[in-house]
C-alpha positions as CSV (number, residue, x, y, z in Angstrom):
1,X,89.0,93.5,104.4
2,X,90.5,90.3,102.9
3,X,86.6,89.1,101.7
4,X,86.0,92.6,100.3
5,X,89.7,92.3,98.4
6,X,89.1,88.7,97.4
7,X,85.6,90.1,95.8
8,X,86.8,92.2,94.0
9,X,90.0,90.6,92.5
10,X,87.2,87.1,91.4
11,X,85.6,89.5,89.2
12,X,88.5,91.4,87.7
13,X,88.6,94.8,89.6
14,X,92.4,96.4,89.9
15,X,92.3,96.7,93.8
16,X,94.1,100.1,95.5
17,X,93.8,99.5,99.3
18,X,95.5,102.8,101.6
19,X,96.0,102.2,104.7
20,X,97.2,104.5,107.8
21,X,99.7,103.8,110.0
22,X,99.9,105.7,113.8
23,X,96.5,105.6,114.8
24,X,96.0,106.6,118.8
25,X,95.8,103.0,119.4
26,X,98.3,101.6,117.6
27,X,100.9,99.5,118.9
28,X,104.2,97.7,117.7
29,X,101.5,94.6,117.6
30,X,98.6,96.1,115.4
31,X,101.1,97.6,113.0
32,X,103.1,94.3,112.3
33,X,99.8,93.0,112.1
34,X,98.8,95.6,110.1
35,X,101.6,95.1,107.9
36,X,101.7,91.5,107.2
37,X,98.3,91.4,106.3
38,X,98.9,94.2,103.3
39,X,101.6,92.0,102.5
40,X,99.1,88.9,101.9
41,X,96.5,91.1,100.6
42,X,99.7,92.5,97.7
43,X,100.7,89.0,97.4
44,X,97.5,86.5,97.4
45,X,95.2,89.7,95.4
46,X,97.7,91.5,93.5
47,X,96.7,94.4,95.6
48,X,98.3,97.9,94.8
49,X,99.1,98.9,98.4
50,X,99.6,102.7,99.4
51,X,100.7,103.4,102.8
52,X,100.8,106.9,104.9
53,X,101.3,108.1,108.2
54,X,98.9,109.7,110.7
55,X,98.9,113.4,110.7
56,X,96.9,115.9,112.9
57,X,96.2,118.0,110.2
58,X,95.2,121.5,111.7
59,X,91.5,121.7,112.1
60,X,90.7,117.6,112.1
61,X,89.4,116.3,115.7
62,X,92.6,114.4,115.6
63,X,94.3,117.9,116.3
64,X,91.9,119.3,118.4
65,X,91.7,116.4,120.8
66,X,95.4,115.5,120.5
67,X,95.9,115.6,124.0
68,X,92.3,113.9,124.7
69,X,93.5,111.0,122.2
70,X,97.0,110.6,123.7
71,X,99.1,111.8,120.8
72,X,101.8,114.6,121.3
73,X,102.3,116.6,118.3
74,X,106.1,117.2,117.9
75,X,106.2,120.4,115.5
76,X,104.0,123.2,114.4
77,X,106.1,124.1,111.4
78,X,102.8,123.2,108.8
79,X,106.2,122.5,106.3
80,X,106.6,118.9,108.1
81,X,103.5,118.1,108.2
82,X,103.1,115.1,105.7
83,X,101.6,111.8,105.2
84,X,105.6,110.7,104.8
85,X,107.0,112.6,107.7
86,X,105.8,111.2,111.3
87,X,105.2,113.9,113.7
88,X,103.2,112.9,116.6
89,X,104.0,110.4,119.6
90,X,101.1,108.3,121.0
91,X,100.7,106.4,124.0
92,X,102.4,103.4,122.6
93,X,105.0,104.5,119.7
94,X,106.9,107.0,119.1
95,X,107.7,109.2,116.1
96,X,110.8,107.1,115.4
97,X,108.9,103.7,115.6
98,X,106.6,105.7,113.0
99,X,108.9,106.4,110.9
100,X,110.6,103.0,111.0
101,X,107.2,101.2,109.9
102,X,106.7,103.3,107.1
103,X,110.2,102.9,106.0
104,X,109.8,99.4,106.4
105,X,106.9,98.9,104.6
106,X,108.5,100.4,101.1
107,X,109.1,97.3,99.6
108,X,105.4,96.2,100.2
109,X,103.8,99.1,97.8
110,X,103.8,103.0,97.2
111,X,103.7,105.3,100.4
112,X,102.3,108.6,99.6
């Protein structure tokens, strides 16, 4: 990804990178990861970074094979279900350690 956004910033472009936090397979470690690379990528490519969290939207694989996947969704109340508003468990984090990534990532660029 840091190529692509190098690229792009050498000949001018105004670069929007989104990236998803929560993923099945996330852990504390790919999300730190995760997160200090935007952080370079904002920094290094004046990159406008937009963050989100996972949701199993109702009729996406993810929420069909939530169980399959690992991730425990907490509510059906549709009215919580945003890209700002954790709502699932996985195997490795849990809704609050969602939440507290997002939050945390704030002063790197725009969540949405």
């Amino acid at each position: 990804m840091e190529n692509a956004t190098k690229l792009a910033h050498d000949i001018g472009f105004d670069i929007n990178i989104s990236v998803i936090i929560g993923h099945a397979e996330d852990t504390k470690e790919t999300i730190e990861y995760t997160l200090e690379k935007s952080r370079l990528l904002k920094e290094k490519y004046n990159a406008n970074m937009q963050f989100s969290i996972n949701i199993p939207y109702p009729g996406t694989d993810l929420y069909e094979k939530a169980v399959e996947y690992g991730i425990e969704v907490l509510t059906d109340n549709y009215d919580f279900y945003s890209t700002d508003n954790a709502i699932i468990n996985t195997k490795y984090l849990t809704a609050n350690d969602l939440r507290y990534y997002y939050n945390s990532v704030l002063g790197i660029g725009k969540s949405v």
